[in-house]
N, C-alpha and C positions, 0 to 999 in steps of 0.2 A: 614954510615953517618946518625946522625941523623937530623932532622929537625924541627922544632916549626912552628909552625900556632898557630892562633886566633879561638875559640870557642867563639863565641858570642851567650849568651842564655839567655832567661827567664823564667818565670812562668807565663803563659796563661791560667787562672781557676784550673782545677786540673792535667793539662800538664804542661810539662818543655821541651820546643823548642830550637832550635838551632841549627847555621850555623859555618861551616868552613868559616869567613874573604875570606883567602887567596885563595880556591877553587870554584868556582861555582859549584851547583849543590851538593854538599855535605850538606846536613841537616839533622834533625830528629826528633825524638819525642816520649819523654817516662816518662814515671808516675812521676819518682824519677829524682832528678838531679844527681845523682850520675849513673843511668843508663842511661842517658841521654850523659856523658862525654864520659862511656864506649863506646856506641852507635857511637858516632861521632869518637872516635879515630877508630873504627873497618870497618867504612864507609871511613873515611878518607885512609886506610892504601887498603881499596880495589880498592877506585876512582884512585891512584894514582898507583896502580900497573894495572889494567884493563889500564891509561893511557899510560903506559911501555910499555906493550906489543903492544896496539894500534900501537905508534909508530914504535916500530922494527918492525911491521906485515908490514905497509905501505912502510917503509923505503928498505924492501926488503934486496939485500945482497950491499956489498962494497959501504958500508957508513962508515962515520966515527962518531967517540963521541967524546963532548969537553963540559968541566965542565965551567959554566958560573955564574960567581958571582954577585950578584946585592945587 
């Protein structure tokens, strides 16, 4: 399943900035915008699996999953 989020970035002097919208705590910061994109989908793709795991870790055993649409 793929998913889409929002990179919101600029140009800060001779940095190029920018947040994940849709995640807190996902940002970053690098020379190029083009490294910059890379940067956040590679942050993005780690915040939300470190979130994965978080969860099963807590959740323990005999739970259940159920896909929620918004």
């Amino acid at each position: 399943m793929k998913n889409n989020f929002t990179a919101i970035i600029k140009q800060d002097g001779d940095w190029w900035i920018g947040w994940i919208k849709e995640i807190p705590g996902v940002n970053c910061q690098e020379a190029t915008r083009e490294e910059l994109l890379q940067t956040l989908r590679v942050t993005l793709r780690e915040a939300l699996e470190f979130n994965r795991r978080d969860a099963l870790d807590v959740a323990g055993t005999n739970y259940e999953e159920e896909l929620i649409a918004v």
